[in-house]
C-alpha positions as CSV (number, residue, x, y, z in Angstrom):
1,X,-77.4,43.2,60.8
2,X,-79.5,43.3,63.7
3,X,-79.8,43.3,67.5
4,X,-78.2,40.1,68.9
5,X,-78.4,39.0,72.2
6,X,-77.6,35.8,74.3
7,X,-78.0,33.9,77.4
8,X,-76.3,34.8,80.1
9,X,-72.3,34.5,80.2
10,X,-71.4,35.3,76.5
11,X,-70.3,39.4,76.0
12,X,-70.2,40.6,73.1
13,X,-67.6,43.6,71.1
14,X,-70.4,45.0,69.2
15,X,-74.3,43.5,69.7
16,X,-75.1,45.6,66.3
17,X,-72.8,43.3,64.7
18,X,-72.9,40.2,66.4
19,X,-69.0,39.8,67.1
20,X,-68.0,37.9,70.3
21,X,-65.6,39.0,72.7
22,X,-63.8,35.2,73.1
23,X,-61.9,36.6,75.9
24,X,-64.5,37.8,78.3
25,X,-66.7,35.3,77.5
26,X,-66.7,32.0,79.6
27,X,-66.7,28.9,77.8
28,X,-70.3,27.5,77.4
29,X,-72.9,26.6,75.1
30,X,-74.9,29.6,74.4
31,X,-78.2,30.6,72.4
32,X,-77.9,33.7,70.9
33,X,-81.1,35.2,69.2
34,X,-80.7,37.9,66.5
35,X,-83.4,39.9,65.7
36,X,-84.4,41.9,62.5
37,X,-86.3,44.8,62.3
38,X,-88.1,44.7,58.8
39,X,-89.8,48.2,59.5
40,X,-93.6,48.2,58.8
41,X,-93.5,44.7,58.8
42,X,-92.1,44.2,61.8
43,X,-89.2,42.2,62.7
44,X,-87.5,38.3,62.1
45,X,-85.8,36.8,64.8
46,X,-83.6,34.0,64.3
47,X,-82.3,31.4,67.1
48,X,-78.8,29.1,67.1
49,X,-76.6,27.8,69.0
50,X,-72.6,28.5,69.3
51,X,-70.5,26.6,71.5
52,X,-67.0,28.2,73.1
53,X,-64.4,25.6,73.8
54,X,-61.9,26.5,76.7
55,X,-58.6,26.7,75.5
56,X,-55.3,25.3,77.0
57,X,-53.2,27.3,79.1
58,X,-49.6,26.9,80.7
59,X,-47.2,29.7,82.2
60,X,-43.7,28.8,82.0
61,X,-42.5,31.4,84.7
62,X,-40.5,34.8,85.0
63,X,-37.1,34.5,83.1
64,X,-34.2,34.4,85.7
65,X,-30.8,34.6,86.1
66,X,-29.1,31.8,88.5
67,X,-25.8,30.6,89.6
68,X,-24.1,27.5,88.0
69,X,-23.3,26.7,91.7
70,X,-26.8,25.9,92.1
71,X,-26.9,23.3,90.1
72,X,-30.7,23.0,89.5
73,X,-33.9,25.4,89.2
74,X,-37.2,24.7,90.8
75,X,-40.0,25.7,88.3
76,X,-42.2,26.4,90.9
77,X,-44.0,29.3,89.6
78,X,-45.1,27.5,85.9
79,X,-49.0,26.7,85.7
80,X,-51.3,24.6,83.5
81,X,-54.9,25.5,83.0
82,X,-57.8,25.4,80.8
83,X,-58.7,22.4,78.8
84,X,-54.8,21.0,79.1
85,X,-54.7,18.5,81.5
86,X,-51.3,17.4,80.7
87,X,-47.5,18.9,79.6
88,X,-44.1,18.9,78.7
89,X,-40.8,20.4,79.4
90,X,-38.4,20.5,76.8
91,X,-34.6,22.6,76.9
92,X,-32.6,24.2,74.1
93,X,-29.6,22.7,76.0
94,X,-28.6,19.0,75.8
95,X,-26.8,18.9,78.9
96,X,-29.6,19.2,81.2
97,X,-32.5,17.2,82.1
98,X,-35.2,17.5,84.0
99,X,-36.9,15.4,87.5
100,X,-40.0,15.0,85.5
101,X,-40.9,16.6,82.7
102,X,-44.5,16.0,82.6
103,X,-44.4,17.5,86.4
104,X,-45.5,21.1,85.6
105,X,-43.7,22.5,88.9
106,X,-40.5,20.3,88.3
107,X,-37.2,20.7,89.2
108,X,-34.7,21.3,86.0
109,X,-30.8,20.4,86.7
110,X,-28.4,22.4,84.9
111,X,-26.0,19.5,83.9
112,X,-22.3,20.3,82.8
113,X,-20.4,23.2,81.7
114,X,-24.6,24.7,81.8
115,X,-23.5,28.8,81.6
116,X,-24.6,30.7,79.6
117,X,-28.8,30.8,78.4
118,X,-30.8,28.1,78.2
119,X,-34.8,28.3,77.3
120,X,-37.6,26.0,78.6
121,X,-40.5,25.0,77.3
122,X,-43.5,23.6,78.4
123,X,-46.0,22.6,76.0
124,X,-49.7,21.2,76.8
125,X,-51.5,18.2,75.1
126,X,-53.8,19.1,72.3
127,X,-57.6,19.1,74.2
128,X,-60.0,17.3,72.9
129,X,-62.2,20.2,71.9
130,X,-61.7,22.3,69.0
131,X,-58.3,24.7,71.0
132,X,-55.1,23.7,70.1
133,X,-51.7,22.7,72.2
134,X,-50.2,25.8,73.7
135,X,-46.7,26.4,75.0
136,X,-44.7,29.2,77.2
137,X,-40.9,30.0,77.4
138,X,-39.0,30.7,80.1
139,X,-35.3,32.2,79.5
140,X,-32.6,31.1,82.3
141,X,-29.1,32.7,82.4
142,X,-26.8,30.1,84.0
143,X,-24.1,32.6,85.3
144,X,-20.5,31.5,85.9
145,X,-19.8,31.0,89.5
146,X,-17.1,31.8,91.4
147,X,-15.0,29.1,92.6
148,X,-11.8,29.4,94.8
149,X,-9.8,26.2,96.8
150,X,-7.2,27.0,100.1
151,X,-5.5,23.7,99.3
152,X,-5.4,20.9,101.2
153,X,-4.7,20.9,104.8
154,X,-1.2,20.5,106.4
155,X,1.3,20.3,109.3
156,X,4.3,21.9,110.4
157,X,6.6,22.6,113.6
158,X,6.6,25.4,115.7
159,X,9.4,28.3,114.3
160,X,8.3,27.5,110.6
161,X,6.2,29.5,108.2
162,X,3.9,27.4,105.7
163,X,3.0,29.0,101.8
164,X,-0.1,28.9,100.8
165,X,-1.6,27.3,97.6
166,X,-4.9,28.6,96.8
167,X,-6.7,28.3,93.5
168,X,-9.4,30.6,92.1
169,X,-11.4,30.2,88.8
170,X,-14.9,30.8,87.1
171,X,-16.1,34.8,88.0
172,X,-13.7,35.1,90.8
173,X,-11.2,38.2,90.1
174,X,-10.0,38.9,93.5
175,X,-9.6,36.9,97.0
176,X,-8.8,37.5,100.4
177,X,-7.4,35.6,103.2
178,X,-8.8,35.5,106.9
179,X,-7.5,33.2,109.9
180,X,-8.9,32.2,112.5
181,X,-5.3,32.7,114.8
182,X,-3.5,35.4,115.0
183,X,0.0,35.0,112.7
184,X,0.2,37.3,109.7
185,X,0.0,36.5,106.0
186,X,2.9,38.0,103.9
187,X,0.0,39.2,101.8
188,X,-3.7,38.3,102.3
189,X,-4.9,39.0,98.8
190,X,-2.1,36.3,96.5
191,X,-3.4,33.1,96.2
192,X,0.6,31.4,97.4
193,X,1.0,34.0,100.5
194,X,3.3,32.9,103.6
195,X,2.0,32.5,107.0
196,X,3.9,33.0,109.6
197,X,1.8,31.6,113.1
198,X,1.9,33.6,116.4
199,X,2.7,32.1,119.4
200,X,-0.7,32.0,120.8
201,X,-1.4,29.8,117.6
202,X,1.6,27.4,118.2
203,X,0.2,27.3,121.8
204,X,-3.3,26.2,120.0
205,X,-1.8,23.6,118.1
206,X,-4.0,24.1,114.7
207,X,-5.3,27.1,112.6
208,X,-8.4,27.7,110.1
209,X,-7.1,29.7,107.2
210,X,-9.8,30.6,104.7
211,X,-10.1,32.0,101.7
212,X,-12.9,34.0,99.8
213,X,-14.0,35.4,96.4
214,X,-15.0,38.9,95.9
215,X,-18.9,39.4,95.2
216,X,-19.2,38.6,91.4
217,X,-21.9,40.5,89.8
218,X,-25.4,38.9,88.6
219,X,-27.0,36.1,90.9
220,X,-23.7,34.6,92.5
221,X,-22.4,35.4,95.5
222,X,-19.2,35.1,97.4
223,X,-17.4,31.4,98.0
224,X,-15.0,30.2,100.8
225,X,-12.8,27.5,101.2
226,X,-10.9,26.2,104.0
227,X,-7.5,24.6,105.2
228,X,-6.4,23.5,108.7
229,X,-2.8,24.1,109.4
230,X,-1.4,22.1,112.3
231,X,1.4,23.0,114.4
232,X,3.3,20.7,116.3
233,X,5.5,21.5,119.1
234,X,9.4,21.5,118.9
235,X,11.4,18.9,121.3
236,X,12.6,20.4,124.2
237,X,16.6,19.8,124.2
238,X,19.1,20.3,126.3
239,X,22.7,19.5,126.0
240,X,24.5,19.0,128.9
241,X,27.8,17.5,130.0
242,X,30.4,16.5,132.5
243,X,32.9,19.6,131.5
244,X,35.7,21.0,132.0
245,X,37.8,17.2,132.1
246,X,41.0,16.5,132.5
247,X,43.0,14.9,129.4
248,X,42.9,11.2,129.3
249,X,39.7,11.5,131.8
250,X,35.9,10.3,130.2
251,X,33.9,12.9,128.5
252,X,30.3,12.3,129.4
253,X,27.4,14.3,126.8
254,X,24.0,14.1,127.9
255,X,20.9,15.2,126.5
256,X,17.7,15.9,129.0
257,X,13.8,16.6,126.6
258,X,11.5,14.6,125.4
259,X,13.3,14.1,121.9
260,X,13.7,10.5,120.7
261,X,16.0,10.8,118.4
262,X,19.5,12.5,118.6
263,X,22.4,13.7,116.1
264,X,26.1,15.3,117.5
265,X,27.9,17.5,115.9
266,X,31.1,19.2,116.9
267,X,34.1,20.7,116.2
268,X,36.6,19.0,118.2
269,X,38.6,16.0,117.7
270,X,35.6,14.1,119.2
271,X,32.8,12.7,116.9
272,X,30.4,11.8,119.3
273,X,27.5,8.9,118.8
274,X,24.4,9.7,117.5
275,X,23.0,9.0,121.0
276,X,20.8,10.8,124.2
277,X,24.1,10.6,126.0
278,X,27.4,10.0,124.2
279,X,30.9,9.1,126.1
280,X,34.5,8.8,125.4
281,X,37.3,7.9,127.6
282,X,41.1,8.7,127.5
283,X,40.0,12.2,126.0
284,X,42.1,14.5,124.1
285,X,43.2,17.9,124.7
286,X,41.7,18.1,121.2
287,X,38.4,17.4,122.1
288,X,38.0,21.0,123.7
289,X,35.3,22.5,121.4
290,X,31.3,23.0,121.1
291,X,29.2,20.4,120.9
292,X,25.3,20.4,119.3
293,X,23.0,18.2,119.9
294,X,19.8,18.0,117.2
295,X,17.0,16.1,119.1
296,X,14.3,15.1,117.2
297,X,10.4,13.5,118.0
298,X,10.4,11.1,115.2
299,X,6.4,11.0,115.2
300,X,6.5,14.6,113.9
301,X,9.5,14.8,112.5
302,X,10.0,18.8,114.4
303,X,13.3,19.4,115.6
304,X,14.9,21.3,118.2
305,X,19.1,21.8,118.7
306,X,21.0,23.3,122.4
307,X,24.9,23.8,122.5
308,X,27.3,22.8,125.3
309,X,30.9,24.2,124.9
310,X,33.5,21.2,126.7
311,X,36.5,22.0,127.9
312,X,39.5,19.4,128.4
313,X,42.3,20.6,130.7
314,X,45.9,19.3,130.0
315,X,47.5,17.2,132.2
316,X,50.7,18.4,134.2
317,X,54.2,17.2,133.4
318,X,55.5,15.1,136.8
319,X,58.9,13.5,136.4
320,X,60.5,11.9,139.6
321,X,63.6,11.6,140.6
322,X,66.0,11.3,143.8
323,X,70.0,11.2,144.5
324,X,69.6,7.8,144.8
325,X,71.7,5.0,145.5
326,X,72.7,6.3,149.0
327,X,73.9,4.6,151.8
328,X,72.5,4.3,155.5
329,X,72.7,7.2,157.8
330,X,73.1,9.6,154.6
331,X,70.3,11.8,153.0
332,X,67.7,11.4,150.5
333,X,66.6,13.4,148.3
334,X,63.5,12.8,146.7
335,X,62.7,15.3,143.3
336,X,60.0,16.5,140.8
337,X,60.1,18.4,138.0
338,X,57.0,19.8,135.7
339,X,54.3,21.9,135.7
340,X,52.6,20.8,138.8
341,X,51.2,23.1,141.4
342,X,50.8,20.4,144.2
343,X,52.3,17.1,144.7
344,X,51.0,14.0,147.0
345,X,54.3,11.8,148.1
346,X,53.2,7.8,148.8
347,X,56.1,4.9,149.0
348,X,58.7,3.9,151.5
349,X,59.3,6.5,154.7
350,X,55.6,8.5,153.9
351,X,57.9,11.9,152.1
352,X,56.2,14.9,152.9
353,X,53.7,17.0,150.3
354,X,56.0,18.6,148.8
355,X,57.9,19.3,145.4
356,X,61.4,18.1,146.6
357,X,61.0,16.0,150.4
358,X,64.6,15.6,152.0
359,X,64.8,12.4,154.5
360,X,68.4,12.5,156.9
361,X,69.5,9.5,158.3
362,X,68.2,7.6,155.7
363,X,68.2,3.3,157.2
364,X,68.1,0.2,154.7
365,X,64.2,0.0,155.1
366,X,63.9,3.4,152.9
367,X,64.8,1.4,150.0
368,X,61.1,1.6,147.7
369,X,59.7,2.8,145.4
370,X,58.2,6.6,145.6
371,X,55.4,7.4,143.4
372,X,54.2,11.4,143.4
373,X,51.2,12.9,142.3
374,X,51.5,16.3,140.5
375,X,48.4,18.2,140.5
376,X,47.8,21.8,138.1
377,X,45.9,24.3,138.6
378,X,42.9,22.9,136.6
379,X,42.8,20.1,139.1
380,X,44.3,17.4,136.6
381,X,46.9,15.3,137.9
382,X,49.7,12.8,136.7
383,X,51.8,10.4,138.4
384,X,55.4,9.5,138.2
385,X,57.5,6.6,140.4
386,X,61.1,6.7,141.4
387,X,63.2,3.3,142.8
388,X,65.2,4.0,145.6
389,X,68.2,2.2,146.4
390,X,69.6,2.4,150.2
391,X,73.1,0.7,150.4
392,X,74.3,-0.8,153.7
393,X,77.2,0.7,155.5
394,X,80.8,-1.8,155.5
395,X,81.8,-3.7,158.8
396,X,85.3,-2.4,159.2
397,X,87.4,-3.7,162.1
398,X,91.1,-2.8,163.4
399,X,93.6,-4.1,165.3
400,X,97.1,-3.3,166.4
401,X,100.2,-5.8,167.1
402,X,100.8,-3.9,170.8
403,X,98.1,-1.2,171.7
404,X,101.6,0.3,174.0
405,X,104.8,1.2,172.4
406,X,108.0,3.2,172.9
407,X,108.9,5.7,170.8
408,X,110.7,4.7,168.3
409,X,109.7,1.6,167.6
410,X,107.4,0.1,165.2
411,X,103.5,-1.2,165.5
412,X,101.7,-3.6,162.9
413,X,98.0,-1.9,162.4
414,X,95.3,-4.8,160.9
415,X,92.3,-3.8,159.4
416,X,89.2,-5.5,158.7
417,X,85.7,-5.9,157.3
418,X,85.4,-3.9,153.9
């Protein structure tokens, strides 16, 4: 032992001793002199040289936890120093790779089905001095993230309600569904709720529905997804017609919207086309009934149905008649019987309006044929003719053998003509 001292950068633990303190000390080459005290004789001081090589150093990072969702981890905090002038990242995990390895402040991509822990190493080159490689860890935990779907995005008419089909998976336990309307979800926290639009969102024509995880715990955070429900409009329809009719008349359905395409239904004797405006002649009293109309727009398939109730009258019962044949100068009597409530004469001497016209002095150019109209109350009518037959009066003619006489004696009357 002895007193040991140095040129200037080298510190030592114990000077008595000689023993260096590597750690304070910068690398160098230093002369270190020790001197010996031999007591009366003085002291021996001996000179050499020692030589400290700078090690390699690298710094992996802080362990941290991540999300799977983001899918890669910037190791932007890792250094490299001392006598390395070179590294390499290595991973316990097969799956994932890495930008660039030798990059010290690379970016390291998780790869598939990554959760769970997963350590990185980086390791330096052996220096060319008498240190060794060194290497540092760094511990990430790949947490599970949460993961939810709304479905894909779909359409439907006004007046319907649309189910849902969302999904959830990986740390999501609960979800929740918003909109960006204002219809009403049957429940907003199932993942198949029904939705059942507003009016105000029929009137916008498309809704945002999303959904959202809760806030799992660790380093991932909530996720949304979205759907876009369209509503389209329904048809306007309305069914129409030419109502009430008489029987035998032409029914006449009509449809007014912007449908373009129709279907009739009803539940009278009359199947109507599937037409805008349907029609039927020599109707039935049968036909009486209601009558739906679905009208559809074919580019959207949304449909929209309107009623008209049709009503077809009877027609009255007209029979005519008359005393006929009669002869010239008698009377003629003109009849109808039925259910008529009004009657229009036409034919021969012009009759009068009435049920039963009477014509005196009745002359051979009355001879025709009489048609009447009978018309009911529901403003139907039917017709009926009669054939009239006016027979000429006979010529007769007399004569006497002597117009003057006496009584008593006899006269010869002639007649004639018949």
């Amino acid at each position: 032992n002895g007193a040991y001292s140095s040129t200037e950068g080298l510190v030592f633990v114990n000077a008595g001793t000689g023993e260096i303190n590597l750690a304070s000390t910068i690398p160098g080459t230093y002369t270190i002199t020790n001197t010996v005290s031999l007591g009366a004789c003085g002291s021996d001081t001996e000179t050499y040289s020692v030589t400290i090589d700078q090690a390699a150093t690298v710094f992996a990072g802080n362990d941290a936890a991540v999300c799977e969702s983001a899918l890669s981890y910037a190791l932007s905090s890792a250094t490299r120093g001392g006598s390395a002038t070179t590294s390499t990242w290595t991973s316990s995990f097969a799956g994932g790779s890495f930008a660039n390895a030798a990059n010290i402040n690379t970016n390291y991509t998780f790869g598939s089905n990554p959760v769970g822990t997963v350590t990185l190493t980086v390791t330096t080159n052996d220096p060319a001095n008498s240190c060794l490689a060194v290497s540092d860890q760094v511990v990430l935990t790949i947490q599970d993230a949460a993961e939810v779907s709304a479905g894909a995005d779909a359409t439907i008419c006004a007046g319907q309600t649309y189910t849902l089909a969302g999904t959830q998976g990986g740390s999501t336990s609960n979800i929740g569904w918003t909109r960006d309307g204002t219809g009403t979800f049957s429940s907003s926290t199932s993942l198949t709720p029904v939705y059942t639009p507003s009016g105000a969102d029929v009137t916008d024509g498309s809704i945002i529905l999303t959904i959202s995880s809760d806030n799992p715990t660790g380093a991932c955070g909530v996720v949304t997804d979205q759907m876009v429900l369209t509503i389209n409009p329904l048809p306007t329809v309305t069914a129409g017609s030419n109502s009430p009719v008489c029987e035998g008349g032409t029914l006449n359905l009509t449809t007014t919207g912007n449908a373009t395409a129709w279907v009739w239904t009803g539940t009278g004797s009359y199947n109507p086309a599937d037409v805008q405006n349907p029609s039927t002649s020599s109707v039935a009293t049968t036909a009486t009934a209601t009558y739906t109309v679905v009208g559809t727009i074919v580019a959207t398939g949304c449909q929209n149905t309107s009623n008209v109730s049709v009503v077809v009258n009877a027609k009255p019962t007209v029979t005519a008649g008359s005393n006929s044949p009669v002869c010239v100068g008698a009377t003629l009597n003109l009849t109808t019987t039925g259910n008529a409530t009004s009657w229009v004469w036409t034919g021969g001497y012009n009759p009068d309006d009435i049920q039963n016209p009477v014509h005196t002095n009745t002359v051979l150019g009355d001879a025709a044929s009489y048609t009447v109209v009978g018309t009911n109350a529901a403003n139907c009518s039917a017709t009926s003719t009669v054939t009239v037959t006016v027979n000429a009066l006979p010529t007769v003619t007399a004569t006497a053998s002597d117009n003057t006489v006496c009584e008593g004696t006899s006269v010869t009357l002639t007649g004639g003509g018949a």
